[in-house]
C-alpha positions as CSV (number, residue, x, y, z in Angstrom):
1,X,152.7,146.3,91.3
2,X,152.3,144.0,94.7
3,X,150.1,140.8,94.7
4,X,147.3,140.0,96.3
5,X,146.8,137.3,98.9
6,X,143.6,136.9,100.7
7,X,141.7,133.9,101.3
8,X,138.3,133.5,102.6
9,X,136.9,130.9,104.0
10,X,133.4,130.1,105.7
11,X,133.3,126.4,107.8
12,X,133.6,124.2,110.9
13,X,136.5,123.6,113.4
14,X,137.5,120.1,113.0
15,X,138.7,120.0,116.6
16,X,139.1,122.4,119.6
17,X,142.3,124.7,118.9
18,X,146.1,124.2,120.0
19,X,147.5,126.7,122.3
20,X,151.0,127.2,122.3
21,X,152.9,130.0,124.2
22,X,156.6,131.2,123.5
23,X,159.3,132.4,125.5
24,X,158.9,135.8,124.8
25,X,154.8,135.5,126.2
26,X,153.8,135.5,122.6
27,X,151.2,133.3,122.2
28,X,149.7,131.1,118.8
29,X,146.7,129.1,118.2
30,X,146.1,126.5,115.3
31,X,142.8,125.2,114.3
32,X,141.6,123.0,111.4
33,X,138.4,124.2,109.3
34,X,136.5,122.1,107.2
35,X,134.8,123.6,104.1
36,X,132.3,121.6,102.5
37,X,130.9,121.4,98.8
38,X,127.6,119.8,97.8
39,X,127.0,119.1,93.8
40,X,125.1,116.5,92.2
41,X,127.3,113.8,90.1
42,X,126.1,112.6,86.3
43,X,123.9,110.3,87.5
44,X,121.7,112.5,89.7
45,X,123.3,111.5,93.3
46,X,123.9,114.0,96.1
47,X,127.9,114.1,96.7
48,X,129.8,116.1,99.4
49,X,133.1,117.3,99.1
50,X,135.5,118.4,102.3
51,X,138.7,120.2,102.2
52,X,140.5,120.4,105.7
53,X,142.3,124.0,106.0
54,X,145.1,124.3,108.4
55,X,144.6,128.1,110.4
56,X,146.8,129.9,112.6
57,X,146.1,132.7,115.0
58,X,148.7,135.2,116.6
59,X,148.4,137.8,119.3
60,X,144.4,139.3,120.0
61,X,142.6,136.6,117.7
62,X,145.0,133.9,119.7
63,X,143.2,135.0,123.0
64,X,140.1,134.7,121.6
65,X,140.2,131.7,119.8
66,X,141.2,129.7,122.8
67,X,138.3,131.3,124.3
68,X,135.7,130.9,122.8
69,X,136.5,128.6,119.6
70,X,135.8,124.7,120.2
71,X,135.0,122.1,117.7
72,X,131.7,122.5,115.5
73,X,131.4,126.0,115.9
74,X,131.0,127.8,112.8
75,X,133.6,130.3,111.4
76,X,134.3,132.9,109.2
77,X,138.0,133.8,108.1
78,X,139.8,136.2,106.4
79,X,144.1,135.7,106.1
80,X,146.3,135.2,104.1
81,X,148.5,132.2,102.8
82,X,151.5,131.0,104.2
83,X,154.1,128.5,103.6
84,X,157.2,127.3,105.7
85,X,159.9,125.2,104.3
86,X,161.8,123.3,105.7
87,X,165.0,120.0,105.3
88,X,164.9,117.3,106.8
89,X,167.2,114.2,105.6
90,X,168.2,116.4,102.8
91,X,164.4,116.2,101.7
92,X,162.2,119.8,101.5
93,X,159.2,119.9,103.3
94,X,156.2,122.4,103.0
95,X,153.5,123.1,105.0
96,X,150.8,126.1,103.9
97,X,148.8,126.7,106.4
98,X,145.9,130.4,106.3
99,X,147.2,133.0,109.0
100,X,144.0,134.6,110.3
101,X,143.9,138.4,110.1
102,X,139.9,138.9,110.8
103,X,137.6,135.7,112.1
104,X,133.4,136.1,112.4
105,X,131.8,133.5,114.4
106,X,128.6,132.8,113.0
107,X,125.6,131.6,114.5
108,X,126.6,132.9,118.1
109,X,124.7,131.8,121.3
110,X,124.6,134.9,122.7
111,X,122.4,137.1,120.6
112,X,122.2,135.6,116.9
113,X,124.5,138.0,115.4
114,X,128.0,136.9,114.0
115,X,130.7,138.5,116.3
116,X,133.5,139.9,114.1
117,X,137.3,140.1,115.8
118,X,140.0,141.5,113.8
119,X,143.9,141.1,114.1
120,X,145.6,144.8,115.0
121,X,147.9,145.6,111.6
């Protein structure tokens, strides 16, 4: 039986994306989104929680989040979890980072409606 990796997440770009284009014209695009929780502690006082998510874009979503993505606007994305090791010093590094497969932007200017794109499989 095969795993399951999907993670969803619904928040706010931290800061306008990173473009960066390769030899070969393939292109990716990295973004941070905050997701945010809201709970009240013991003693009755509003507390807010954010987690900073690292995402990365490749090929049709990389177009269109340099496009149209910039910091604020409000996202919804589907990937999957990733995770690149590497040594340096003789030390191993990680970095996990969500590779977008489908993003909704939500709350568009245009119409209202949340505009889906989806990564080509």
């Amino acid at each position: 039986m095969s795993g399951v990796n999907k993670v969803i997440l619904i928040g706010r770009l931290g800061k306008d994306p990173e473009t960066r284009v390769f030899e070969n014209g393939g292109k990716k695009v990295s973004f941070t989104l905050a997701t945010s929780e809201v709970y009240k502690d013991k003693d009755g006082n509003r507390r807010e929680v954010t987690e900073w998510h690292n995402v990365v874009c490749w090929r049709l979503l990389a177009d269109i989040a340099e496009k149209y993505f910039t910091k604020g606007k409000l996202l919804y994305v589907e990937g999957r979890l990733r995770t690149r090791m590497w040594e340096e010093n003789g030390v191993k590094k990680y970095f996990t980072e969500i590779e977008a497969t489908s993003i909704t932007m939500l709350g568009s200017k245009n119409d209202g409606k949340p505009t889906e794109h989806k990564e080509e499989q």
